[in-house]
C-alpha positions as CSV (number, residue, x, y, z in Angstrom):
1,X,-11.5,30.9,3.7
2,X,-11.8,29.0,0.3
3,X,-9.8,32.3,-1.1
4,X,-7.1,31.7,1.5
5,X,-6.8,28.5,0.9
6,X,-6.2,28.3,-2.5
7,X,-3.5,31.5,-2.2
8,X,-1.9,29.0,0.3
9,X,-2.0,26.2,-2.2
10,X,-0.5,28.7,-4.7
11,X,2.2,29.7,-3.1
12,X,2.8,25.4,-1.7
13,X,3.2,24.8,-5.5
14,X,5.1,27.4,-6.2
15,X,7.4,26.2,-3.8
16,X,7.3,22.4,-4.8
17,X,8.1,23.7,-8.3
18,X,11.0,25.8,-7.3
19,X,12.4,22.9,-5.5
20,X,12.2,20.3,-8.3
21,X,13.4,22.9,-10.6
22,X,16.4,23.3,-8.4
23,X,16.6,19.2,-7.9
24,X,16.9,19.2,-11.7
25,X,19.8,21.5,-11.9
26,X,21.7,19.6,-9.4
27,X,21.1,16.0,-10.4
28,X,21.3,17.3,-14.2
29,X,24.4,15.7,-16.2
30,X,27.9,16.8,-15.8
31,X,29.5,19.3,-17.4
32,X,32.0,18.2,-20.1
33,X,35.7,16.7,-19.1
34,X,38.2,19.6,-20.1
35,X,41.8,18.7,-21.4
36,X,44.8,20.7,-20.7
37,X,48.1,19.9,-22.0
38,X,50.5,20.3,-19.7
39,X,53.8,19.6,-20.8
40,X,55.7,18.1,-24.4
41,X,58.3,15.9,-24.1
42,X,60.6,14.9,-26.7
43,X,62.7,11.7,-26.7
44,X,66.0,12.1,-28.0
45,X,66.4,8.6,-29.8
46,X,67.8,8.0,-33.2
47,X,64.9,5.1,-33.8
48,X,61.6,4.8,-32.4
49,X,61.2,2.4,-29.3
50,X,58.2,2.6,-27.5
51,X,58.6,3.6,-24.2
52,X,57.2,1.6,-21.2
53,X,54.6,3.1,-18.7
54,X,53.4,2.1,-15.3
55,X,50.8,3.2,-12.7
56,X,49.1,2.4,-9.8
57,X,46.2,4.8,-10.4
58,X,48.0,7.9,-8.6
59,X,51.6,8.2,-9.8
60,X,52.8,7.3,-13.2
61,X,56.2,6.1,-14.1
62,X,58.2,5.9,-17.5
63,X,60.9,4.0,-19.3
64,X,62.7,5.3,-22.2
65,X,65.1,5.4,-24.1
66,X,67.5,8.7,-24.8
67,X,70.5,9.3,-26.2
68,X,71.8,5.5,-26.3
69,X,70.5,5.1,-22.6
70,X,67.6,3.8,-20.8
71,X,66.2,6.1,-18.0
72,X,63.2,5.7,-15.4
73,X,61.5,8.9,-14.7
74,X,58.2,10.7,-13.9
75,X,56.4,12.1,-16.9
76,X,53.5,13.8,-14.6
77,X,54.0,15.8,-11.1
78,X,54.3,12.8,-8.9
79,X,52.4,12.6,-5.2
80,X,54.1,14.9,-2.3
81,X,56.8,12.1,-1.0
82,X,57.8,10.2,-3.8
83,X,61.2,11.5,-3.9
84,X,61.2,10.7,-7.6
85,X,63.8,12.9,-9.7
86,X,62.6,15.4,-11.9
87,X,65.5,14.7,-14.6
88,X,64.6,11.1,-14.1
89,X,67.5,8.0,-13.4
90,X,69.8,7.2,-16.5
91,X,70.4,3.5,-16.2
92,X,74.3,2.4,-16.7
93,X,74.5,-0.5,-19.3
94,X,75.2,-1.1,-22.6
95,X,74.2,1.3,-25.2
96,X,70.7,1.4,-27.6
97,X,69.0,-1.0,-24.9
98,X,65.4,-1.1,-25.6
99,X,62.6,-0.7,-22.6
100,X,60.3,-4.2,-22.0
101,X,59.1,-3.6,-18.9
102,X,58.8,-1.3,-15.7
103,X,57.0,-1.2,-12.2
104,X,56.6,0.4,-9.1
105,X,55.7,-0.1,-6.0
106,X,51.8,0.9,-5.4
107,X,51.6,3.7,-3.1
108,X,55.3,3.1,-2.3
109,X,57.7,5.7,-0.4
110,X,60.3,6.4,-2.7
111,X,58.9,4.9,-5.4
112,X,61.3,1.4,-5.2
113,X,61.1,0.1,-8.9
114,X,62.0,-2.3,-11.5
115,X,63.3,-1.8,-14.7
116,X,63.6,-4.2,-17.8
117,X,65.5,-4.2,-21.3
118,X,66.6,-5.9,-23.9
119,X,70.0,-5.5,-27.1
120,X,68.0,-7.3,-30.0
121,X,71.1,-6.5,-31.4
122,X,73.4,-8.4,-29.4
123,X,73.5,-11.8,-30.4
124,X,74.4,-14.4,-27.5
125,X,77.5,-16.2,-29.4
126,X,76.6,-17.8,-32.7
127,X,74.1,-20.8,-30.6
128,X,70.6,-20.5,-30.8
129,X,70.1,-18.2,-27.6
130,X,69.0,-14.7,-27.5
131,X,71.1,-12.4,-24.8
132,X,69.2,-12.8,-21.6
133,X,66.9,-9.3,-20.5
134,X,68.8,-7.2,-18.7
135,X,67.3,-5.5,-15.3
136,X,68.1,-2.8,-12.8
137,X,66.2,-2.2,-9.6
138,X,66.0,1.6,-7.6
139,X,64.9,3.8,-5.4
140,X,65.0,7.5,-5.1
141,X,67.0,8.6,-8.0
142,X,69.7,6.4,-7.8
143,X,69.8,2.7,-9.6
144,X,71.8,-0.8,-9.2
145,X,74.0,-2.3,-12.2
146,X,72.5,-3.8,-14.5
147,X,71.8,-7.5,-13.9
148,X,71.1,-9.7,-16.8
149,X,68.0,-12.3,-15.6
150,X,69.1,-16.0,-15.5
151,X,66.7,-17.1,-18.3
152,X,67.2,-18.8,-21.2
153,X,65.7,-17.4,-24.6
154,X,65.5,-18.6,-28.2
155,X,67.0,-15.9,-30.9
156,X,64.2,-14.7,-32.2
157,X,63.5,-16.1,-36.2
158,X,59.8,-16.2,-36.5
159,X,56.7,-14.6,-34.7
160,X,56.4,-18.0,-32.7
161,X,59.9,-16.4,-31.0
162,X,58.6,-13.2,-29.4
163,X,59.6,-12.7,-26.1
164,X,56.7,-11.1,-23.4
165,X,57.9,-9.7,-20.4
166,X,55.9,-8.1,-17.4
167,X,57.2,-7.1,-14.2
168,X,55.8,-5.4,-10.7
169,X,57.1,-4.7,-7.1
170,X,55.6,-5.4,-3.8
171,X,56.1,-5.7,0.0
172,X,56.5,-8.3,2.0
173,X,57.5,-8.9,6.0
174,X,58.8,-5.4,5.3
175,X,61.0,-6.3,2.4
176,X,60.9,-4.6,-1.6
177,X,60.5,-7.7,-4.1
178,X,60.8,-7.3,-7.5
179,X,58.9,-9.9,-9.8
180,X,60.1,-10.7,-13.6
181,X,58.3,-12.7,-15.9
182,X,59.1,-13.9,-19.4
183,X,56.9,-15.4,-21.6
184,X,58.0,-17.3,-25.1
185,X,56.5,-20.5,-27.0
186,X,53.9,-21.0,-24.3
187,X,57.3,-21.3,-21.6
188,X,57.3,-19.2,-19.0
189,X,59.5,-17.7,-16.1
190,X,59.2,-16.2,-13.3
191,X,62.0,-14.3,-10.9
192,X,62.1,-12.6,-7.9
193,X,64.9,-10.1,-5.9
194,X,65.3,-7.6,-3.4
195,X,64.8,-4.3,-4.6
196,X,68.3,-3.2,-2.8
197,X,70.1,-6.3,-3.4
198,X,68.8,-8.0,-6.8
199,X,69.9,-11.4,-6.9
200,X,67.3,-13.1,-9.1
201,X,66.0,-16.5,-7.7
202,X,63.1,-18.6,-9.6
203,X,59.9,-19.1,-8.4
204,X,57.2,-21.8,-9.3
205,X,54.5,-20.5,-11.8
206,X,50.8,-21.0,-11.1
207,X,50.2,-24.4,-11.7
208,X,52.9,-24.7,-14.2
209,X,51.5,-22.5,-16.6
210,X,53.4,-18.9,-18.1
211,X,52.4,-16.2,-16.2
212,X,50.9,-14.0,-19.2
213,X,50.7,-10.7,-16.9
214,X,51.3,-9.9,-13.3
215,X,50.3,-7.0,-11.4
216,X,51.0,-5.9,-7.7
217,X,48.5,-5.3,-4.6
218,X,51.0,-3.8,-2.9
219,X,51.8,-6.7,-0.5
220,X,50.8,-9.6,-2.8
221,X,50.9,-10.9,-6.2
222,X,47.8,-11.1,-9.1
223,X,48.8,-13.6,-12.1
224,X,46.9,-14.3,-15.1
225,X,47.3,-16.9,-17.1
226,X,45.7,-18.3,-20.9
227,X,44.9,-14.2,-21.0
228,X,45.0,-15.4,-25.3
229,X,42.4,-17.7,-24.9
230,X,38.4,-17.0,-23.4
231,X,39.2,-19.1,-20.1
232,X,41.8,-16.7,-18.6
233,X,42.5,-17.9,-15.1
234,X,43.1,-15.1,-12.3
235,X,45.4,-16.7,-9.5
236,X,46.8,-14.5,-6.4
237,X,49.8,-14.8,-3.7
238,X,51.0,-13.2,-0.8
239,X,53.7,-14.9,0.4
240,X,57.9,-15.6,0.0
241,X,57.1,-19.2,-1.5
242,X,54.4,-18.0,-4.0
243,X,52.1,-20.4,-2.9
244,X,49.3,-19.8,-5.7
245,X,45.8,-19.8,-5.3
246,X,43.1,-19.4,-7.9
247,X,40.8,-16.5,-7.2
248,X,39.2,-16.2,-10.3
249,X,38.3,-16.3,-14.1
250,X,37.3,-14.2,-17.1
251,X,34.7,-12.5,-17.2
252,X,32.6,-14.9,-20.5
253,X,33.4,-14.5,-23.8
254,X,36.0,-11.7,-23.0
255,X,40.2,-11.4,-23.1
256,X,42.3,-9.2,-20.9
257,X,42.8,-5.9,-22.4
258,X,44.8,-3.8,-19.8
259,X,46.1,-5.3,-16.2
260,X,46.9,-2.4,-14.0
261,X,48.4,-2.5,-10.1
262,X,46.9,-0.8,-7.6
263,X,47.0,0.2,-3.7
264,X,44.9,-3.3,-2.4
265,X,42.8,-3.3,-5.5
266,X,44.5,-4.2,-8.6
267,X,42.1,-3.4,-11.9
268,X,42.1,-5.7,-14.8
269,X,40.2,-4.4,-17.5
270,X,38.4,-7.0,-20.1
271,X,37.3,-6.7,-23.8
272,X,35.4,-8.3,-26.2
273,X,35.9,-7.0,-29.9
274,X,32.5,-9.4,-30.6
275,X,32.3,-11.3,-33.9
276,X,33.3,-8.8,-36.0
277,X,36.1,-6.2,-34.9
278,X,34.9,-3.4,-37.2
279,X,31.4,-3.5,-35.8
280,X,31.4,0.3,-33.7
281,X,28.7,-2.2,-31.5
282,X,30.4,-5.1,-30.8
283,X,32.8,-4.0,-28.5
284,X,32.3,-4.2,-24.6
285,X,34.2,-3.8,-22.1
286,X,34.1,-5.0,-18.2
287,X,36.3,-4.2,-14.7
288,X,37.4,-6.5,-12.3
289,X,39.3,-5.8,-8.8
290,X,41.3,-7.8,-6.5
291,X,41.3,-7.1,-2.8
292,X,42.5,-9.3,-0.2
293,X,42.6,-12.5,-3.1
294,X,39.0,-11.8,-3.8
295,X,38.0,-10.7,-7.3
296,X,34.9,-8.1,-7.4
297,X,33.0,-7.7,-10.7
298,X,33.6,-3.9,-10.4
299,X,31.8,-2.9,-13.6
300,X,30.0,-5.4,-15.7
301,X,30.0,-6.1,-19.2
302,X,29.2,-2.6,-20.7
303,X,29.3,-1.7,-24.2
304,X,31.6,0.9,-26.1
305,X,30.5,3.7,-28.2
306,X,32.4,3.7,-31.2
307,X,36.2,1.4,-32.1
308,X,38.3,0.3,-29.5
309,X,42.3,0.0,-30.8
310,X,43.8,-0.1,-27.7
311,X,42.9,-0.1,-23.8
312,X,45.6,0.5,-21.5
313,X,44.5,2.2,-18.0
314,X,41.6,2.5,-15.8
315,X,41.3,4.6,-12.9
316,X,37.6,5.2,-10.7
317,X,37.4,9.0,-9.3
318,X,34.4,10.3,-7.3
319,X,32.5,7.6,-8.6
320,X,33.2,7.3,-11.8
321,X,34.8,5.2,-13.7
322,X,37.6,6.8,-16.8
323,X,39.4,4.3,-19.9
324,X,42.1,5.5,-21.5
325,X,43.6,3.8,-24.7
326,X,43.3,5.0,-28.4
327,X,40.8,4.6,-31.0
328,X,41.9,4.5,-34.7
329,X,42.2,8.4,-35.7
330,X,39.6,9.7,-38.3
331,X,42.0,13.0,-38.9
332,X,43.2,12.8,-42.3
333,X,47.0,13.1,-41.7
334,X,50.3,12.8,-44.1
335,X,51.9,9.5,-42.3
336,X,52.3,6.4,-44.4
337,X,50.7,4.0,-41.4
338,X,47.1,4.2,-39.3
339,X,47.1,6.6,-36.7
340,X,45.8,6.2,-32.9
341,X,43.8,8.9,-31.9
342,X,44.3,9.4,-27.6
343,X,41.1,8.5,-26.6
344,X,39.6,8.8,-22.6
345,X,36.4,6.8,-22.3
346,X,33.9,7.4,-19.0
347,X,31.5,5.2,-17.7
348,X,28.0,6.1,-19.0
349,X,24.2,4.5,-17.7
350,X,24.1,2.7,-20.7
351,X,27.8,2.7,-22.3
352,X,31.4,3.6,-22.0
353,X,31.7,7.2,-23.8
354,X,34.5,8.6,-25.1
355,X,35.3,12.5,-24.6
356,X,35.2,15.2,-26.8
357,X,37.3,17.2,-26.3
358,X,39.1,18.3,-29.6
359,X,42.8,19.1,-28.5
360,X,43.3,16.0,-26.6
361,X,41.2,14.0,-29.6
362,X,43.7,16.0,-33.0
363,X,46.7,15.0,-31.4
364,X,48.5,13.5,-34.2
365,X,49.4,9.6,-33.3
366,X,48.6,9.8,-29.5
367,X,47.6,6.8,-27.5
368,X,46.4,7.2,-23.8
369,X,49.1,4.9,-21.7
370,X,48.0,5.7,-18.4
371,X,45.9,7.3,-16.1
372,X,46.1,8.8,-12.8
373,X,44.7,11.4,-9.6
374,X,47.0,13.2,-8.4
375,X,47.5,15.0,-5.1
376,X,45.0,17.7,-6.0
377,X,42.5,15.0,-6.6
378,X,42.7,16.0,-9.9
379,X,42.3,13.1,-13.2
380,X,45.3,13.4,-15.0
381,X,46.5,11.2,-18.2
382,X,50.1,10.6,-20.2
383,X,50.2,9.7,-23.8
384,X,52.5,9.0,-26.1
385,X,53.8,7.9,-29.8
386,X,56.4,6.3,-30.5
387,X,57.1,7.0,-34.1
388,X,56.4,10.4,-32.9
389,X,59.1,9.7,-30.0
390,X,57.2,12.1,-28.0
391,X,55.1,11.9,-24.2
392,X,52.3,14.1,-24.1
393,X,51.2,15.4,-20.4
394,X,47.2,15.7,-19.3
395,X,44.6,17.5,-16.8
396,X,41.1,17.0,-16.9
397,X,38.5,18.9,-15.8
398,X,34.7,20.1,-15.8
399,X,34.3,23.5,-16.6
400,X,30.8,24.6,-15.6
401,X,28.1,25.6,-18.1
């Protein structure tokens, strides 16, 4: 019996061990993101511009500038209903406009958007005025006139003159708005029209202040202002009247770094470089959501392995949580400025990480501008230089051991 007994016990073991052993290989790390690049496109422009991007966390939608125009297009396969247009919408206008600002509607059928630019080289008479932005608005493939927005800017002469400008779209009572904000000397705008018949009307700000960045729930409106200061204010509104509301603040100690719209949960991504910008250590970074005009600490202060130059999209699939930006390129390369090398960061138990993978991280002058899953559930990514004047097309996977 003793004999039997311990053959029993044997074989017990045996069988625990074979089932931890198996635990282990299941609940063992990941396997190692995979980039594929997917497609090259070239801008034909004479000059740089930098192009604008948008997202919503599954579609991704570009303006740029080619051959004198501006056009709106999808630089990634867009979702199954979009009815975006492969060749993208050439916006009619004046010529060698350059792109400030574009936006979508999250989740939206047929993709109803807004569209910004500016002619730095038109001056507005010989007063002190800059030309006003102009806009178009569009669904579908096809595009308004362009509409210059009733705002009145200084020419720019110093650094004190720049003009920020931030748009988004949303739905409300059934009806596409499109939102327009302009930011310069601490005076701010805000504008708002119907997608299909833009007549731009002014709206109040939140209490008074310049709306630093806006970004769309899909039926209501986020607003953040002081975003340059550590006391950012987060304020939300879902009506015709944009009645504000203050939701929320910064998370301490940190400055917005990316705002992104979203399908009911906007993102807005928060850094802070620490005391010294150069320190590899001192950078963290945190995640905020707004649903229903409640913000949700979504990931909390986390620290970042290595430099942070850039952050400009954040995206959470199956759990996880994926930056994407651009860190300063250590590839020793024959341009006469510093190089961004495309970086895509995930959310580790102690830290953000970035990749490794080498193609996606010896792209010359690459910077991550947003991110995406697609249809096929798959994380995809666009990047993009503008010196370069290319948009660079991504799909990441895991490719088992």
């Amino acid at each position: 019996m003793r004999r039997r007994g311990a053959t029993v016990g044997v074989a017990v073991l045996a069988v625990v061990l074979g089932l931890v052993a198996w635990q282990v290989r299941v609940d063992g790390p990941d396997p190692e993101l995979s980039a594929t690049l997917m497609d090259v496109q070239r801008e034909g422009t004479r000059d740089y511009a930098f192009a604008e991007f948008w997202t919503d966390g599954s579609a991704s939608v570009r303006l740029t500038a080619s051959d004198g125009a501006l056009v709106v297009d999808v630089p990634a396969p867009a979702p199954a209903g979009t009815g975006a247009a492969d060749d993208g919408t050439v916006l009619a206008g004046p010529t060698d406009i350059e792109p400030e600002a574009v936006a979508a509607l999250p989740g939206g059928s047929g993709l109803p958007w807004v569209a910004v630019g500016t002619d730095s080289a038109a001056p507005a008479g010989d007063g002190p005025l800059a030309a006003p932005p102009l806009t178009w608005t569009g669904r579908e493939g096809t595009a308004g006139e362009a509409r210059p927005l009733p705002v009145e800017l200084l020419r720019g002469r110093s650094s004190e003159d720049i003009v920020t400008v931030d748009a988004a779209v949303l739905r409300i009572n059934e009806v596409d708005l499109a939102v327009v904000t302009t930011v310069q000397r601490d005076v701010g705008t805000l504008h708002v029209c119907e997608v299909d018949d833009c007549r731009w009307s002014e709206r109040a700000l939140p209490d008074g202040l310049p709306a630093d960045a806006i970004v769309s729930t899909g039926n209501g409106l986020v607003a953040m202002t002081d975003v340059k200061s550590e006391q950012a204010t987060i304020w939300y509104s879902d009506d015709l009247d944009f009645a504000w509301e203050q939701v929320g603040s910064a998370p301490k100690g940190m400055r917005l770094a990316a705002a992104q719209d979203g399908v009911d949960d906007p993102a807005l991504v928060w850094l802070d470089r620490g005391d010294d910008a150069s320190d590899d250590e001192a950078h963290a970074v945190a995640v905020q959501t707004v649903r229903d005009g409640s913000v949700d600490d979504a990931v909390a202060r986390t620290p970042v392995d290595g430099d942070v130059w850039y952050l400009t999209s954040v995206v959470r699939h199956d759990d996880q949580w994926y930056l994407g930006g651009g860190r300063p390129s250590r590839d020793s390369i024959a341009l006469r400025y510093d190089t961004t090398s495309a970086t895509l960061w995930e959310l580790g138990e102690e830290s953000w990480v970035p990749t490794g993978d080498s193609l996606l991280r010896h792209q010359p002058d690459q910077t991550i501008e947003t991110l995406f899953i697609d249809e096929e559930e798959t994380l995809r990514a666009v990047s993009s230089s503008g010196v370069l004047r290319i948009t660079q097309v991504w799909r990441f996977t895991r490719d088992p051991d």
